[in-house]
DOKEMAR-893078 format. One line per 10 residues: number of its first residue (from 1); their letters; for each residue x, y, z of N, C-alpha, C. Coordinates in steps of 0.02 Angstrom, whole numbers. Layout:
! residues N
NUM> A> X/Y/Z/X/Y/Z/X/Y/Z  ...
! end
This chain:
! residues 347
1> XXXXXXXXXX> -543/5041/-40/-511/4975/-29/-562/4919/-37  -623/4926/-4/-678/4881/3/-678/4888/-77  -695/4913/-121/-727/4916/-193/-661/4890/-231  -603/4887/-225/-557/4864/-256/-561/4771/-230  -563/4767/-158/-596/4697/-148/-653/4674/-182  -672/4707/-181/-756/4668/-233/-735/4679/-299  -706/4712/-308/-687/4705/-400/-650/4644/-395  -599/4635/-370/-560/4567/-367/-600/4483/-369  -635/4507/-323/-662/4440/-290/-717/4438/-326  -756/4483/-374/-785/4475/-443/-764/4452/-499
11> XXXXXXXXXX> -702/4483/-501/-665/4442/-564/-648/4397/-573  -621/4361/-510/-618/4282/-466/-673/4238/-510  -714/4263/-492/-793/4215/-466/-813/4208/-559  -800/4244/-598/-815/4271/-671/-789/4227/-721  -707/4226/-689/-660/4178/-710/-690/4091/-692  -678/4100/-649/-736/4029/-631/-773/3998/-650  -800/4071/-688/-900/4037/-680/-882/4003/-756  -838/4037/-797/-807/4037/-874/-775/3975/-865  -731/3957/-848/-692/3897/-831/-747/3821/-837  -810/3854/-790/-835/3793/-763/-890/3776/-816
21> XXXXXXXXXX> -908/3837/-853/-959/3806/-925/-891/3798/-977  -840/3811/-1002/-786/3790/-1038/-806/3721/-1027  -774/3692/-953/-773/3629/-959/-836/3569/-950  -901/3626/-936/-951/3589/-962/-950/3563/-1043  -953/3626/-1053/-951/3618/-1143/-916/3562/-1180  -854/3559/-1145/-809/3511/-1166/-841/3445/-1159  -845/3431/-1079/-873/3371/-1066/-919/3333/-1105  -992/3408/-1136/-1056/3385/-1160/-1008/3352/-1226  -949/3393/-1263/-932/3376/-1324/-911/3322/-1331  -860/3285/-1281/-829/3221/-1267/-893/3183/-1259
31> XXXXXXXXXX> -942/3203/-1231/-1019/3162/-1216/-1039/3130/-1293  -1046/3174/-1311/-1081/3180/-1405/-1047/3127/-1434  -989/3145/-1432/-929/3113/-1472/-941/3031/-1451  -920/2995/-1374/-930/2942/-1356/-1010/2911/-1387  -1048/2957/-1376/-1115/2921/-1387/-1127/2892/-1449  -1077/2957/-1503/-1087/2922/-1601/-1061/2859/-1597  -972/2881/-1570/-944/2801/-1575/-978/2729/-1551  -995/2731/-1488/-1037/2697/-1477/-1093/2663/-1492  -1137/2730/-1530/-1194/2701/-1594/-1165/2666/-1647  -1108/2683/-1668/-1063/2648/-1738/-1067/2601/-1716
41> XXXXXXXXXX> -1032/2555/-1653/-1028/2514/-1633/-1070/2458/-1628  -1135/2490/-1596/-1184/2453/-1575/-1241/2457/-1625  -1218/2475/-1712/-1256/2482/-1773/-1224/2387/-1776  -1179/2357/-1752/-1185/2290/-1782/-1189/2257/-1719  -1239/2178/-1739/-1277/2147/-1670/-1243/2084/-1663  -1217/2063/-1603/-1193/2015/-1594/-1232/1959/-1553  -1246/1908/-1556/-1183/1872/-1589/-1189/1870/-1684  -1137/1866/-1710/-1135/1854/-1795/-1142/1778/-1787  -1193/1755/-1857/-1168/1697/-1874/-1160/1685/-1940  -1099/1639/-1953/-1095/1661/-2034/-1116/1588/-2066
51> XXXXXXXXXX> -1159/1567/-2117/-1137/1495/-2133/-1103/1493/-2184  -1087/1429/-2189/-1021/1418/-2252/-1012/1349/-2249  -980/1321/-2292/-980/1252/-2314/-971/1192/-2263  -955/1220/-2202/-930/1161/-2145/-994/1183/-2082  -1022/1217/-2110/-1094/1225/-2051/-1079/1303/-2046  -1084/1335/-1981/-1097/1403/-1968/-1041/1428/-1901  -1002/1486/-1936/-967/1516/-1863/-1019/1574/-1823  -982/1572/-1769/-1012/1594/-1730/-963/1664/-1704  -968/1717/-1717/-955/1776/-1703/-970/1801/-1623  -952/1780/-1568/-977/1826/-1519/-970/1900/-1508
61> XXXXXXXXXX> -903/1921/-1519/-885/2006/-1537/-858/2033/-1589  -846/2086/-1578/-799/2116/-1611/-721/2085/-1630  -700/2062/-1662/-625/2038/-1675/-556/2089/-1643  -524/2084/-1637/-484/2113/-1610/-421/2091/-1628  -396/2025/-1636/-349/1996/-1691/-380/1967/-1741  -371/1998/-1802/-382/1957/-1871/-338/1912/-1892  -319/1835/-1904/-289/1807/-1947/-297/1785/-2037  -273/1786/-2065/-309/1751/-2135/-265/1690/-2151  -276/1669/-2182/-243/1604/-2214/-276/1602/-2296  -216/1559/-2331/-240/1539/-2390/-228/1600/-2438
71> XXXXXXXXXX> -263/1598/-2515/-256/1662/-2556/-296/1726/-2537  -262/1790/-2528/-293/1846/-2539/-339/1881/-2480  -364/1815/-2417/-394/1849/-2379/-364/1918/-2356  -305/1908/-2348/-292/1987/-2304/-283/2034/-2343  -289/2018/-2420/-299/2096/-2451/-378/2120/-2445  -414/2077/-2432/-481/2112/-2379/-485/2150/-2336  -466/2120/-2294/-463/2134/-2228/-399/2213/-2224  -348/2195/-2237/-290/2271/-2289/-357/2324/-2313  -386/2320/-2379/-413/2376/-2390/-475/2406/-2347  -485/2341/-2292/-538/2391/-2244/-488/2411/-2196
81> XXXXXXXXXX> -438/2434/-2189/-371/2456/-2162/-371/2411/-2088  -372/2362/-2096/-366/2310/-2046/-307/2258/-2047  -253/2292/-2023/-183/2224/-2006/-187/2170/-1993  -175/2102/-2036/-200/2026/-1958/-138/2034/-1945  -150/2014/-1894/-103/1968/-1855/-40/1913/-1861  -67/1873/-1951/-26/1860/-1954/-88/1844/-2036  -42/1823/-2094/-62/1799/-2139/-29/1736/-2187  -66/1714/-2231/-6/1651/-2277/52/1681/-2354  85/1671/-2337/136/1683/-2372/83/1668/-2458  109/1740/-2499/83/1708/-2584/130/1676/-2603
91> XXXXXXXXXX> 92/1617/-2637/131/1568/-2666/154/1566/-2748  123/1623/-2772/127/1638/-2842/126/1707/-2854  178/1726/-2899/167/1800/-2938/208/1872/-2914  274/1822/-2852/279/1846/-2814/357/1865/-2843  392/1925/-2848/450/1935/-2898/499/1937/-2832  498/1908/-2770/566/1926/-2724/533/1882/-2671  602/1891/-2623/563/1832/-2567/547/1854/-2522  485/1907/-2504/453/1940/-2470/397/1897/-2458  372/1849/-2519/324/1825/-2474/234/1863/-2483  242/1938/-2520/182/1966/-2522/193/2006/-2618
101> XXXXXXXXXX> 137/2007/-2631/116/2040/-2696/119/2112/-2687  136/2141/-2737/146/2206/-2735/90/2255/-2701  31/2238/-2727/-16/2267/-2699/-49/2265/-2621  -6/2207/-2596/-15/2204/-2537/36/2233/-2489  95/2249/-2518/162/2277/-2504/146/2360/-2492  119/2378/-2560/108/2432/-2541/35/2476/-2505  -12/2432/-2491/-73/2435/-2432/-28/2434/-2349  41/2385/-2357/37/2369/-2291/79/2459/-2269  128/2475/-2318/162/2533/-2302/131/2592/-2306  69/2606/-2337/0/2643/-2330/-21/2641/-2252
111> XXXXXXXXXX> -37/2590/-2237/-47/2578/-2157/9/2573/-2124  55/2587/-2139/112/2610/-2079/141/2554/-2059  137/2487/-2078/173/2425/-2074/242/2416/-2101  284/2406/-2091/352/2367/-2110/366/2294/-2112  350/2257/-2049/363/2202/-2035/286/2147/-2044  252/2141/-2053/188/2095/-2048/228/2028/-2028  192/2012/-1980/191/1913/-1985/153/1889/-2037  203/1843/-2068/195/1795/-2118/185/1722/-2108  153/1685/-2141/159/1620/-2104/179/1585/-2151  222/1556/-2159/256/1519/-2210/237/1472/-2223
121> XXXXXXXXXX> 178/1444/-2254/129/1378/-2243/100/1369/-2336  153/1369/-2379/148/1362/-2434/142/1297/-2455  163/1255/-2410/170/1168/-2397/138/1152/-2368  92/1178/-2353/28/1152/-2293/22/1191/-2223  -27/1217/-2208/-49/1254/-2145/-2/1239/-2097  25/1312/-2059/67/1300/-2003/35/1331/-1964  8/1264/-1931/-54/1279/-1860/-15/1323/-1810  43/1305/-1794/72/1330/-1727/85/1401/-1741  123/1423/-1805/112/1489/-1798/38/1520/-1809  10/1497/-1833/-74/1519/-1823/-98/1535/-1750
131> XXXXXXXXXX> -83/1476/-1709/-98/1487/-1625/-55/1524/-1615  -8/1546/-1631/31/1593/-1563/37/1657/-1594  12/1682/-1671/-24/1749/-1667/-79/1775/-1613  -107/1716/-1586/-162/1729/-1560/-231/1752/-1571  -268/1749/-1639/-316/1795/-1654/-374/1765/-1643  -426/1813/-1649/-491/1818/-1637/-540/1781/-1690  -514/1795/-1739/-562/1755/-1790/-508/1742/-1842  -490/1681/-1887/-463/1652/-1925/-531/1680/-2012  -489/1701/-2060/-538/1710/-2124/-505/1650/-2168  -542/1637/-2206/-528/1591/-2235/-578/1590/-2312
141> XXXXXXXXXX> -607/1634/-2338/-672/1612/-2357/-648/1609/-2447  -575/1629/-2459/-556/1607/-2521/-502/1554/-2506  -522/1479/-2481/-461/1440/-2476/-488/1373/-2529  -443/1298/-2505/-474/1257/-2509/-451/1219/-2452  -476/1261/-2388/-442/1208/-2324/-520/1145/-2307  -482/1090/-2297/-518/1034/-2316/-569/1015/-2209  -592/976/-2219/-635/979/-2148/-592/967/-2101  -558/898/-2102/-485/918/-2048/-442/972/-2040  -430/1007/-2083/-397/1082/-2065/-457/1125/-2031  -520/1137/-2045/-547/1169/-2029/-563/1139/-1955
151> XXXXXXXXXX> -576/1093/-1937/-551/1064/-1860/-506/1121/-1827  -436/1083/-1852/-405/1099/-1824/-401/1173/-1809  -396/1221/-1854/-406/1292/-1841/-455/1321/-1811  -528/1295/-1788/-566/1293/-1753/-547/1320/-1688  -499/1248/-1655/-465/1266/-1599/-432/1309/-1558  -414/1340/-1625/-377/1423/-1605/-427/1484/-1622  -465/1455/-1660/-513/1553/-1689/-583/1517/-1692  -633/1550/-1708/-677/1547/-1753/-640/1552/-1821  -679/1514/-1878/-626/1530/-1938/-702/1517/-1992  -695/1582/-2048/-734/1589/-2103/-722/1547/-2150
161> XXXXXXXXXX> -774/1519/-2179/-733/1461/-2237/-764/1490/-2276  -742/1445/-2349/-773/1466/-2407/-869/1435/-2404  -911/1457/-2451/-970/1455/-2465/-1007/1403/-2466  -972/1354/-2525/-988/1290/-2528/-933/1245/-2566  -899/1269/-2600/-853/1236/-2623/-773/1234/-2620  -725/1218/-2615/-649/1253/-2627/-617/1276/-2670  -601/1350/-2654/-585/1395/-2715/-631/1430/-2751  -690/1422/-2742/-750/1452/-2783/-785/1500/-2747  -747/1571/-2752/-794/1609/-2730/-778/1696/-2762  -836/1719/-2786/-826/1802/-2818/-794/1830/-2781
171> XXXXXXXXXX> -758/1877/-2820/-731/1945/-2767/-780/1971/-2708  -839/1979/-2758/-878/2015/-2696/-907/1984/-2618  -926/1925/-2647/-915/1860/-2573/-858/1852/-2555  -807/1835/-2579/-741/1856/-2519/-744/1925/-2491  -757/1993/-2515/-759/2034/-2464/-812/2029/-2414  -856/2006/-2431/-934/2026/-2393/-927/1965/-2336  -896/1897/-2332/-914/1840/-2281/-828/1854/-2242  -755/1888/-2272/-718/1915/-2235/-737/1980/-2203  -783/2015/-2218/-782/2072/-2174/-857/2070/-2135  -891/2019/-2145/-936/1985/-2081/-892/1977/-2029
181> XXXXXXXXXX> -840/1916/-2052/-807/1875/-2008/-767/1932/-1952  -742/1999/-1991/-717/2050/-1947/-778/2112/-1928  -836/2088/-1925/-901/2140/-1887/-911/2189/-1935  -891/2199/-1997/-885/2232/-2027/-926/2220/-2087  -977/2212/-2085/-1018/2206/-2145/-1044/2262/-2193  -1035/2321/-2141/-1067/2363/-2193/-1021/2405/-2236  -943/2397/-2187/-892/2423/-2229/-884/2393/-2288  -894/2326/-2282/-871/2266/-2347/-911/2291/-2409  -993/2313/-2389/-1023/2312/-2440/-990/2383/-2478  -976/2445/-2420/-955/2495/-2472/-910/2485/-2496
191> XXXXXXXXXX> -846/2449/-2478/-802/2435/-2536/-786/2399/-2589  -876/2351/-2585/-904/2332/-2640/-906/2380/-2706  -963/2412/-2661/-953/2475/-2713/-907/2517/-2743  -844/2541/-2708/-808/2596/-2738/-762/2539/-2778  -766/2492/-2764/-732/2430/-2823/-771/2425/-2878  -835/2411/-2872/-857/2439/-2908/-871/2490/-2981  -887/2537/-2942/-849/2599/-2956/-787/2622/-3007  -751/2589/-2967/-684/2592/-3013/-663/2548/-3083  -697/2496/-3056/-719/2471/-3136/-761/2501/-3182  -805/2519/-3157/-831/2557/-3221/-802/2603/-3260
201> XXXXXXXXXX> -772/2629/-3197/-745/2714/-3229/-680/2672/-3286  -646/2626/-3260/-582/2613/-3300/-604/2575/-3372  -665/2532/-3375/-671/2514/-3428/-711/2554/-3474  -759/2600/-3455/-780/2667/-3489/-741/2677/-3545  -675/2690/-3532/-609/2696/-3583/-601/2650/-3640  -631/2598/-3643/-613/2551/-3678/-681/2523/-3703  -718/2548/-3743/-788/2546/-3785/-782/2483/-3820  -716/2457/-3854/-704/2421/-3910/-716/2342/-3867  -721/2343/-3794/-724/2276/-3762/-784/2252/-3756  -833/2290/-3758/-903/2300/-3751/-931/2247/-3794
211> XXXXXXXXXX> -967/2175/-3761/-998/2131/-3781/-957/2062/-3824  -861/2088/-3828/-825/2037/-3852/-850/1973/-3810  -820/1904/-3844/-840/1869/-3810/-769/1837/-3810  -732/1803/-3728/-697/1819/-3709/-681/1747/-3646  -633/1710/-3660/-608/1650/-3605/-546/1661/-3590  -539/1641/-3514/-480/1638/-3489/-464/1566/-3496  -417/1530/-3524/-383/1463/-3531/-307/1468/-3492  -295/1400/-3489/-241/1383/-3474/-227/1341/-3523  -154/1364/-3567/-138/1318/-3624/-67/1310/-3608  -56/1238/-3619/9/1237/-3622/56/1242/-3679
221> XXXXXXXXXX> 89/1276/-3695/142/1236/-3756/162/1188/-3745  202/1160/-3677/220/1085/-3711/180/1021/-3708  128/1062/-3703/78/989/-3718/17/1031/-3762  10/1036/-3807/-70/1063/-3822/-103/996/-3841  -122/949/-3814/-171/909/-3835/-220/901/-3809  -198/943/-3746/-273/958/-3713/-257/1056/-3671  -321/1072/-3668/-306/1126/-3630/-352/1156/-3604  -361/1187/-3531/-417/1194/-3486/-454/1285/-3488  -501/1283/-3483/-559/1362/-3485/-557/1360/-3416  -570/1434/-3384/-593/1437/-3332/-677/1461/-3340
231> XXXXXXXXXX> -732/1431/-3300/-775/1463/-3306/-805/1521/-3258  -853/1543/-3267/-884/1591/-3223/-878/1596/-3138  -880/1508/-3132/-875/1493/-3061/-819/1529/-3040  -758/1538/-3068/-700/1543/-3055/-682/1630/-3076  -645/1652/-3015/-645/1717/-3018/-625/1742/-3101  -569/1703/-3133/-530/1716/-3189/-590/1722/-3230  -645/1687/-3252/-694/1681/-3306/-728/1737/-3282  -768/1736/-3217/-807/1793/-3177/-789/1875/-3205  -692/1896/-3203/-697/1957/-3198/-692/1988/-3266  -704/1939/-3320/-702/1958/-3402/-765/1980/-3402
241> XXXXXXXXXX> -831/1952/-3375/-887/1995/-3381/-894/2035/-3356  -858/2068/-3299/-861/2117/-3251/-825/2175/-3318  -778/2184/-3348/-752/2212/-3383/-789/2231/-3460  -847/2196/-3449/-903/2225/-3517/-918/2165/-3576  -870/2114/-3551/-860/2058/-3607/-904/1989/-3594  -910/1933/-3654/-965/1885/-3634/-928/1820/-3619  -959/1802/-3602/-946/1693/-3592/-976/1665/-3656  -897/1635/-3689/-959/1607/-3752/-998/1562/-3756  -1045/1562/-3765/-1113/1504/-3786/-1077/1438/-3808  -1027/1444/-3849/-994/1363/-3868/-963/1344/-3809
251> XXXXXXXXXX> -958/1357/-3739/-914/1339/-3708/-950/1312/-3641  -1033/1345/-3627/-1044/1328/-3593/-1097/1242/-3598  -1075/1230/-3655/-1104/1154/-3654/-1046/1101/-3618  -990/1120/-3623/-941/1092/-3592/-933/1082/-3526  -964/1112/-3486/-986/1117/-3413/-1031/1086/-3377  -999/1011/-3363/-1034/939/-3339/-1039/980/-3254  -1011/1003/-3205/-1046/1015/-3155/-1052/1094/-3159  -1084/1132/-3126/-1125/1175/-3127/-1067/1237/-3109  -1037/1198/-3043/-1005/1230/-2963/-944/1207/-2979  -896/1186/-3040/-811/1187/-3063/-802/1238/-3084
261> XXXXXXXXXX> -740/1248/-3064/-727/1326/-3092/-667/1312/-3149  -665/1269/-3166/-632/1256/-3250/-658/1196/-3290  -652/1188/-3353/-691/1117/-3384/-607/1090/-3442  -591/1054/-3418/-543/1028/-3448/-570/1004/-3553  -519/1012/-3558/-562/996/-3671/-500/968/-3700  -505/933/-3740/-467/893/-3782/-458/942/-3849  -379/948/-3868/-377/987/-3924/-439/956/-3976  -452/906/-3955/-499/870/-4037/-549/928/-4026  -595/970/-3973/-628/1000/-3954/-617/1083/-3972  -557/1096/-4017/-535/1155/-3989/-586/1207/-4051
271> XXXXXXXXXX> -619/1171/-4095/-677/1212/-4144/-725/1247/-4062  -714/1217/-4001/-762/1256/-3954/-750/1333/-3956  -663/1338/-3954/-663/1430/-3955/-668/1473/-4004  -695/1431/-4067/-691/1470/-4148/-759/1530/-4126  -800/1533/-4090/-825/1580/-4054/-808/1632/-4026  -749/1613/-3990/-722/1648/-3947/-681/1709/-3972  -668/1765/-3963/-646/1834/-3994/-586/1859/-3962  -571/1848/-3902/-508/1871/-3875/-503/1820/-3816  -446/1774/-3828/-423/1715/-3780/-376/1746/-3725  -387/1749/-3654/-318/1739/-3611/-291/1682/-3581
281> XXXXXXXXXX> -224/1692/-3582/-192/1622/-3564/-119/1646/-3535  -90/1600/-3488/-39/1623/-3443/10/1575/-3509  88/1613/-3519/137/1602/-3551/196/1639/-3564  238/1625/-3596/271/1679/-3612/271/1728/-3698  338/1723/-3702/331/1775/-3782/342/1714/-3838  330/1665/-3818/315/1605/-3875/271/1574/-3889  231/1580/-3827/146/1529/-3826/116/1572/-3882  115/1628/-3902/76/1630/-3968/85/1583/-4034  149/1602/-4048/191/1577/-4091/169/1504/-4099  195/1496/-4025/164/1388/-4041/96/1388/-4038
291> XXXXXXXXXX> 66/1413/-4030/-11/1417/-4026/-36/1398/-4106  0/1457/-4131/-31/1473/-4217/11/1415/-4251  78/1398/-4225/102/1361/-4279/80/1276/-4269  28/1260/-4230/4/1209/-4186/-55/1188/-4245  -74/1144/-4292/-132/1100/-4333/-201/1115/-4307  -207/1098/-4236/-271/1093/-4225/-293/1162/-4189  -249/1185/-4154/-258/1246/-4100/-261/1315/-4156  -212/1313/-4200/-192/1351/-4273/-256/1374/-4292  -290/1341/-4315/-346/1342/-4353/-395/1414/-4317  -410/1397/-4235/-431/1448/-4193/-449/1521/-4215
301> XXXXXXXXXX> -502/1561/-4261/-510/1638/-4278/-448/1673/-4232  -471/1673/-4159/-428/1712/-4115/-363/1704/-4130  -359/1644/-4122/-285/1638/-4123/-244/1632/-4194  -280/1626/-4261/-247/1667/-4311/-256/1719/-4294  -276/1763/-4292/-270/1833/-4295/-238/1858/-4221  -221/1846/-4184/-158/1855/-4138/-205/1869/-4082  -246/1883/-4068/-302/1920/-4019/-306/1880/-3949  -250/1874/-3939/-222/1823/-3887/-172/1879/-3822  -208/1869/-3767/-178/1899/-3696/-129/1854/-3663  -91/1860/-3683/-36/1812/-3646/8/1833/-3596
311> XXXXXXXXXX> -39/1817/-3537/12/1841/-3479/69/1800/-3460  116/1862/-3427/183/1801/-3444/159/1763/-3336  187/1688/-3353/170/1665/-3288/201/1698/-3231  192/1672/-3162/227/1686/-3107/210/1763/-3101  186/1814/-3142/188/1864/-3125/133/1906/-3088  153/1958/-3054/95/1988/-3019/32/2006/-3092  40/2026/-3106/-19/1998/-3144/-49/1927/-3173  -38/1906/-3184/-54/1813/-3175/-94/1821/-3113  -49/1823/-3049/-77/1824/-2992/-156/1858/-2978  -156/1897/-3004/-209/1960/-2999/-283/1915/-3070
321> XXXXXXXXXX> -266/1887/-3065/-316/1848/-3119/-379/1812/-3078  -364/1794/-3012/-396/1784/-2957/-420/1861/-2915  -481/1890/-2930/-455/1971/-2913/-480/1988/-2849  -465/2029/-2807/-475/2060/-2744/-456/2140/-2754  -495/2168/-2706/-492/2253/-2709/-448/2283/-2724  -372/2242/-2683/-305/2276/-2686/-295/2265/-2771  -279/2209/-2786/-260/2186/-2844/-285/2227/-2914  -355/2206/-2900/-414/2255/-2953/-392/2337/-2957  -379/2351/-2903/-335/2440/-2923/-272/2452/-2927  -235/2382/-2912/-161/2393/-2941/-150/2375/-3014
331> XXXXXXXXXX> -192/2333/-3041/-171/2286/-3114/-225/2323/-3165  -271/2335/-3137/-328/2349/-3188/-302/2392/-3244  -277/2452/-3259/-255/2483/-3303/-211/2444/-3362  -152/2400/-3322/-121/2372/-3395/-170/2290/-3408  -208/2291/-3356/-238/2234/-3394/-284/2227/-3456  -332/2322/-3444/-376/2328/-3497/-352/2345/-3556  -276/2373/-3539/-238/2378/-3606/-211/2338/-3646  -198/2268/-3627/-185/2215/-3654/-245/2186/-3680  -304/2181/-3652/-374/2162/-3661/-360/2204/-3744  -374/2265/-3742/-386/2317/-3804/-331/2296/-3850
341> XXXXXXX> -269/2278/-3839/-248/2283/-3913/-248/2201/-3935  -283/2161/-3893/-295/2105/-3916/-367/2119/-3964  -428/2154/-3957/-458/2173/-3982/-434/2185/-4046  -386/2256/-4051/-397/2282/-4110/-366/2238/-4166  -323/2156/-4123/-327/2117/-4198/-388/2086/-4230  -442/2114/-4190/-510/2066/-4232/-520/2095/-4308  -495/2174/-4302/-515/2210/-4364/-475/2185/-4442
! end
């Protein structure tokens, strides 16, 4: 009886002893675990300060509500899988009245969103719904919100502005001063990279683009007597060299300030794009047509020989001409294909 008691009250104690390093083990593992997150955490130093054209924000933490305003910030802030709080309605390119671009439509249902707050401020900033999202930091760093707006939004967030100018800023500085603004700097830079990345790999395909030389314009048909380039400053000029192609030399004499991101030209001027090898321009399925059948614009190499990208307006691609991460991996494929068979009219 005694030896059947001690077997018992051994097996007891055995069970126990098992139980009680189990849940050491565990504990040390939950230990480990808290301590990485924590290092992640405390890999970025606060306070942030960012400067930008209206002086310098001031970051004390971590964000916790993101807002954006203006073009495109929240497809930033979206591909570092970060929801705001609330964002500005797109005002262009937009095929329904949702209010968001495709590529942002389908990031938000990727992240498990249905409903996003929108802020309907296509007519000018709507402060009040801005304050009563409530967020932590306001982005802003692709707008052209002017010093009284930036006041005012002050009030409610810290808020990221643009660099130095309005409207003028690369893809890669809108990700890198929006994902400061969300503590997130080092994520921004890797999705520098795999953007990156993905450009290369997509234009790889397309050898024949390699060193064209290449403007984004805005032409009108019903007026061609004058018609505007975008330059480098400006994302539209910027992402033609990103794609393997040049800025032509005749175009950059036309560029009285340094920091505009378009240079307006008088058709009398238009021998500037006889350089130029493949023109883009927002229109429809006639702006060629009037282009070539046009005296002074006519004359144009490119544009006799058809080597003309004519995106039709209003459309998500139009839109995407200004580029961000989302955009750049939703459009890129039919864009380089339009790029290419504008090419193969040079032959």
């Amino acid at each position: 009886m005694k030896n059947k008691i001690f077997s018992i009250v051994f097996t007891l104690l055995f069970i126990l002893l098992l139980a009680g390093c189990s849940e050491q083990s565990s504990n040390q593992s939950n230990g480990e675990e808290k301590e990485t997150n924590t290092s992640n955490e405390s890999s970025v130093e606060y306070p942030i300060v960012i400067q930008h054209a209206f002086g310098e924000t001031v970051i004390e933490k971590k964000p916790e509500r993101v807002a954006t305003i203006a073009w495109a910030n929240h497809d930033v802030a979206l591909a570092l899988g970060v929801v705001p709080v609330g964002f500005s309605a797109a005002n262009y390119g937009v095929q329904d009245d949702s209010g968001m671009l495709p590529w942002t439509k389908e990031k938000l249902k990727e992240l498990g969103v249905e409903k996003p707050n929108i802020y309907q401020d296509t007519d000018g900033l709507d402060f009040e719904a801005i304050a009563d999202s409530e967020p932590d930091v306001i982005l802003a760093a692709y707008s052209g919100i002017t010093k009284e707006e930036y006041d005012i939004l002050t009030e409610i967030a810290p808020v990221v502005a643009y660099p130095e100018t309005p409207w003028v800023i690369s893809w890669r500085d809108q990700i890198l001063y929006n994902a400061k603004g969300m503590g997130m700097e080092e994520e921004g830079k890797q999705l520098i990279a795999d953007t990156e990345n993905l450009i290369k790999e997509k234009v790889s395909k397309y050898p024949e683009l390699a060193g064209k030389k290449a403007a984004f314009a805005s032409i009108s048909a019903a007026d061609l007597s004058k018609f505007y380039v975008y330059t480098t400053q400006d994302p539209r000029g910027e992402f033609l060299e990103e794609l393997g192609m040049k800025y032509p030399e005749s175009l950059q004499e036309f560029i009285g300030d340094p920091n505009s991101f378009y240079i307006e030209m008088s058709a009398e001027n238009a021998d500037a794009l006889n350089d130029v090898d493949i023109i883009v321009t927002y229109g429809d399925e006639q702006t060629l047509k009037a282009l070539q059948q046009d005296s002074i614009l006519g004359k144009v190499p490119a544009i006799q020989k058809g080597a003309v990208v004519v995106i039709g307006d209003n459309t998500p691609l139009a839109a995407a001409g200004n580029p961000n991460p989302l955009s750049i991996a939703y459009t890129i494929d039919e864009y380089l294909s339009l790029l290419a068979e504008a090419a193969k009219k040079l032959n």
